[in-house]
C-alpha positions as CSV (number, residue, x, y, z in Angstrom):
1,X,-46.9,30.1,305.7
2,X,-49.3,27.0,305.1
3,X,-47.5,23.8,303.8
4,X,-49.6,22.4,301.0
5,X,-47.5,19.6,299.7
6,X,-44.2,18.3,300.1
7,X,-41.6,16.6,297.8
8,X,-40.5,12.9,299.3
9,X,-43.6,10.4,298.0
10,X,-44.1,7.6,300.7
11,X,-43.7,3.7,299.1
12,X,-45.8,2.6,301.9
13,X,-49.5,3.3,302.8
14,X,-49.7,6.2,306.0
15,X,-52.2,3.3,307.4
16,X,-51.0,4.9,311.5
17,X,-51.4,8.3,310.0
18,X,-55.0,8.2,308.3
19,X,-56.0,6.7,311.8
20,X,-54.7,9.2,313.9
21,X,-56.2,11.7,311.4
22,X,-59.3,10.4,312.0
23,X,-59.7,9.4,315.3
24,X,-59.2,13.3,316.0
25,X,-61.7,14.3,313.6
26,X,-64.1,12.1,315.3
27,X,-62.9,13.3,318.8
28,X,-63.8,17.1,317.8
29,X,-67.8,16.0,316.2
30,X,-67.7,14.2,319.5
31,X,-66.8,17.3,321.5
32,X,-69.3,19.4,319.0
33,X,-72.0,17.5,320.3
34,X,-71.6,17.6,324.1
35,X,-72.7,21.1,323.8
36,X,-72.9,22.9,327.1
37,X,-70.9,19.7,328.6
38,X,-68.2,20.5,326.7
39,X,-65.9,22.3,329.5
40,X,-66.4,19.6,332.0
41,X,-65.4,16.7,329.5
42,X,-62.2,18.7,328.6
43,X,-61.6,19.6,332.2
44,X,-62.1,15.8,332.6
45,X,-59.9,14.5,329.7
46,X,-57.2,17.0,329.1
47,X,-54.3,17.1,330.8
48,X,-54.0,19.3,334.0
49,X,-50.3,20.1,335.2
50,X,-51.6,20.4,339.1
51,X,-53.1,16.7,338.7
52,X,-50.2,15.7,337.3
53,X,-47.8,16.7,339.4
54,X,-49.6,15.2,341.8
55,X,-51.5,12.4,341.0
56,X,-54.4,13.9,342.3
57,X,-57.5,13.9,340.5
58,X,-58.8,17.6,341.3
59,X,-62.4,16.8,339.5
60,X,-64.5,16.3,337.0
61,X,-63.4,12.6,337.3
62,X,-60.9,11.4,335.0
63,X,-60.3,8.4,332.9
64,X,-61.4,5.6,334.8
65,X,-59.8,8.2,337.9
66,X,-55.9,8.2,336.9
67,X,-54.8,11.7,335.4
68,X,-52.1,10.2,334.0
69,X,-54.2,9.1,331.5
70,X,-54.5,12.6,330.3
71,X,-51.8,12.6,328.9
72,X,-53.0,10.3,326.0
73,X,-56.6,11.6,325.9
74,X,-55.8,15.2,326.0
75,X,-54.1,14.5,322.0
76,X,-57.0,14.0,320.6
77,X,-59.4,17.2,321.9
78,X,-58.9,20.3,320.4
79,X,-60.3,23.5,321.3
80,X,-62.1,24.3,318.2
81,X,-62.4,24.1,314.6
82,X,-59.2,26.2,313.2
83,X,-56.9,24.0,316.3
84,X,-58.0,20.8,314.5
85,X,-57.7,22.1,310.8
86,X,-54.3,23.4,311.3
87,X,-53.1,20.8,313.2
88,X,-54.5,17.9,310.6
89,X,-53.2,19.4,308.2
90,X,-49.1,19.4,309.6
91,X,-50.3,15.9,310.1
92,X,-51.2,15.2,306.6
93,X,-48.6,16.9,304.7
94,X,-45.2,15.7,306.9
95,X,-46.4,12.4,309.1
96,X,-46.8,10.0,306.1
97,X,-42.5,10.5,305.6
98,X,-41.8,10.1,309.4
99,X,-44.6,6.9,309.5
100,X,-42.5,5.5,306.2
101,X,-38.9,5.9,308.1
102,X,-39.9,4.9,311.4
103,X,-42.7,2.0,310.1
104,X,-46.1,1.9,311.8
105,X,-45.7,0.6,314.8
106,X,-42.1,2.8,315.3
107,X,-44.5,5.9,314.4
108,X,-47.3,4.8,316.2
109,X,-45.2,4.6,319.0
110,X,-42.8,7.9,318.5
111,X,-46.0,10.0,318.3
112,X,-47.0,9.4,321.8
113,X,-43.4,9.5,323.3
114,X,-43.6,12.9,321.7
115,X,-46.7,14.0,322.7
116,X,-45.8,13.1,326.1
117,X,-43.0,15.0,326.0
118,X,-44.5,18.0,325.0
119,X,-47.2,17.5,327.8
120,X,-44.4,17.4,330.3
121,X,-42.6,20.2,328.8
122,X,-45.6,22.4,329.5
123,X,-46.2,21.4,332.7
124,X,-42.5,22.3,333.7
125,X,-42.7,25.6,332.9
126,X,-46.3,26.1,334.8
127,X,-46.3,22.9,337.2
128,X,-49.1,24.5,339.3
129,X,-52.0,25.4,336.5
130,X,-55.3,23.9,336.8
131,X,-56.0,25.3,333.2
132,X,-56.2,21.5,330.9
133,X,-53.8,21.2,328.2
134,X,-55.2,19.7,324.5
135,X,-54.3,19.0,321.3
136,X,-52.1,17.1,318.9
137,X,-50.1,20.2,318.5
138,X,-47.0,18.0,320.7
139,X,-47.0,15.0,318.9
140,X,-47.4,16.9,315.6
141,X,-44.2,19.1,316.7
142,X,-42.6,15.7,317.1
143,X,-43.1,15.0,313.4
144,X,-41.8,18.4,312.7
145,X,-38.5,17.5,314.5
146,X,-38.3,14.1,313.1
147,X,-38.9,15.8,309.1
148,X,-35.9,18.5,309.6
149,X,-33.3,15.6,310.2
150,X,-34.6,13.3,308.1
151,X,-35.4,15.7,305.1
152,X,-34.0,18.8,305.9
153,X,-33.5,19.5,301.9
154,X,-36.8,18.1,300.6
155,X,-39.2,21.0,299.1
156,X,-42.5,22.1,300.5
157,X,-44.7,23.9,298.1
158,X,-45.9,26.7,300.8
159,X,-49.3,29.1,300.6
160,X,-47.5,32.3,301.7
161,X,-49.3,35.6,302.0
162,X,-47.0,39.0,301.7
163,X,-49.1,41.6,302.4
164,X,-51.1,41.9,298.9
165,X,-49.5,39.1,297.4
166,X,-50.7,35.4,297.6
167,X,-47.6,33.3,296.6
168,X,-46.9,29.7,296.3
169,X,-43.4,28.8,296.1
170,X,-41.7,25.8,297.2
171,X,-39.5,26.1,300.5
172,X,-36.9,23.7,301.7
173,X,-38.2,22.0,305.0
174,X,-34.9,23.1,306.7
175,X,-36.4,26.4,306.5
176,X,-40.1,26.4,306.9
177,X,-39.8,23.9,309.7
178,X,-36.7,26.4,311.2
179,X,-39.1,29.7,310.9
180,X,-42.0,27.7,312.5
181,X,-39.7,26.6,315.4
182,X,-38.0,30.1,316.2
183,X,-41.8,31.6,315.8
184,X,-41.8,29.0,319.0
185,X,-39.2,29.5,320.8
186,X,-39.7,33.4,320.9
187,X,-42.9,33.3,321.9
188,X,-42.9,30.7,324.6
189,X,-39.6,32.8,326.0
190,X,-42.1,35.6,325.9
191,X,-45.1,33.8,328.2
192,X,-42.1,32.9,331.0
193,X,-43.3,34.4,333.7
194,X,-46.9,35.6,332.2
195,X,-49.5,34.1,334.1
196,X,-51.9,31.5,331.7
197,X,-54.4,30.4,333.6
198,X,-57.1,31.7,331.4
199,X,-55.6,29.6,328.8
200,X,-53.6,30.4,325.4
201,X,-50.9,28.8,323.1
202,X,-49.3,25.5,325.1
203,X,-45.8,26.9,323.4
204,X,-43.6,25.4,325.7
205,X,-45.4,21.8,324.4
206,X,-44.4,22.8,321.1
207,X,-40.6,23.0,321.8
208,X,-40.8,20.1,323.6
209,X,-42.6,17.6,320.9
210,X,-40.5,19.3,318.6
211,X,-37.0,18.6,320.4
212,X,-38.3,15.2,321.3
213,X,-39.0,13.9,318.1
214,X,-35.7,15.4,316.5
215,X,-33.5,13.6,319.8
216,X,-35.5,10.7,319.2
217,X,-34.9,10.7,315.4
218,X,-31.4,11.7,316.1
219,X,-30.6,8.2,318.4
220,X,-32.7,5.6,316.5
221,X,-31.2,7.0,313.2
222,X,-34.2,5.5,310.9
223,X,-33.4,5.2,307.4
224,X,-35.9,7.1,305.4
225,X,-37.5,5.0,302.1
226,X,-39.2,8.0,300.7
227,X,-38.2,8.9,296.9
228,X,-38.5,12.5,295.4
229,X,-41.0,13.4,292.6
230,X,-41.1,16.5,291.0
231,X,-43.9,18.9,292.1
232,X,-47.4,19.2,289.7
């Protein structure tokens, strides 16, 4: 299923989300062009559980020599073409509601609590890897949670392929949202215990932005502004 639009129109400009947008685009043209540096710049600015655990930079050096600062960097690398698409694109079609309930600087703010939470999440399940963690995927999952509270009835016209069949009907948030978390859940109960240190799907970050951001949402109550308009 691949959200395409959704129902609630903004009243405010997604000024916090066009930046992050492209801040990340021009992260990945950055990464494009480092070539066959590429592995030691995202062993040097993602997010390594082992060095966070411990504070200990294990090398290549990184940010100014604090890994904590990984966990910021690491949001804005992604691990190739499709990652960054797909990820953008959740971005597009569902931050510009959660920026226009929380405000800009709320958002601005939420999205990294989130994306924290997600790295830490991770990094609970498999405190010992040495394998860096990247992508917005966290802070993304946090927007996810925030959308299911605060629209959980709002339409999503959805690209959905059954077999033959190319469909595009409009689902309720409640569920497209619910199917992508469960799709989650199940798999990341499924890599317990599977050893990841030749890398994969971070889905333990994804249940972790994702229950971050609805908690978070859930406590600081913010009172959407959105208004509906019907779908073209």
């Amino acid at each position: 299923m691949i959200p395409l639009k959704d129902e609630p129109q903004t009243r405010s400009a997604p000024m916090v989300t066009v930046a992050l947008l492209l801040l990340n685009i021009l992260a990945f043209l950055y990464e494009v062009s480092l070539g066959p540096q590429l592995e030691l710049f995202v062993r040097a600015y993602g997010a390594v559980p082992l060095e966070i655990v411990t504070g200990r930079d294990l090398g290549p050096p990184a940010p100014l020599g604090i890994p904590y600062l990984t966990l910021f960097t690491s949001m804005f690398l992604h691990g190739g073409l499709l990652h960054l698409a797909s990820n953008m694109l959740y971005l597009w079609i569902f931050g510009d509601n959660v920026e226009d309930a929380f405000g800009h600087l709320g958002y601005l703010l939420f999205y990294f609590v989130c994306g924290i939470g997600a790295h830490l999440a991770q990094i609970a399940i498999d405190p010992t890897s040495q394998v860096p963690s990247i992508g917005a995927s966290g802070a993304i999952a946090g927007i996810l949670g925030a959308y299911i509270v605060l629209f959980p009835s709002a339409q999503v016209r959805t690209l959905l392929f059954l077999g033959p069949l190319i469909l595009l009907p409009r689902i309720p948030a409640l569920v497209l949202i619910g199917v992508w978390f469960l799709t989650q859940l199940v798999s990341g109960l499924g890599q317990l215990g599977i050893a990841t240190e030749t890398g994969g799907v971070a889905f333990w970050a994804h249940i972790g932005g994702f229950v971050v951001g609805a908690l978070l949402t859930l406590l600081f109550r913010p009172r959407p502004r959105t208004t509906r308009a019907a779908f073209r």
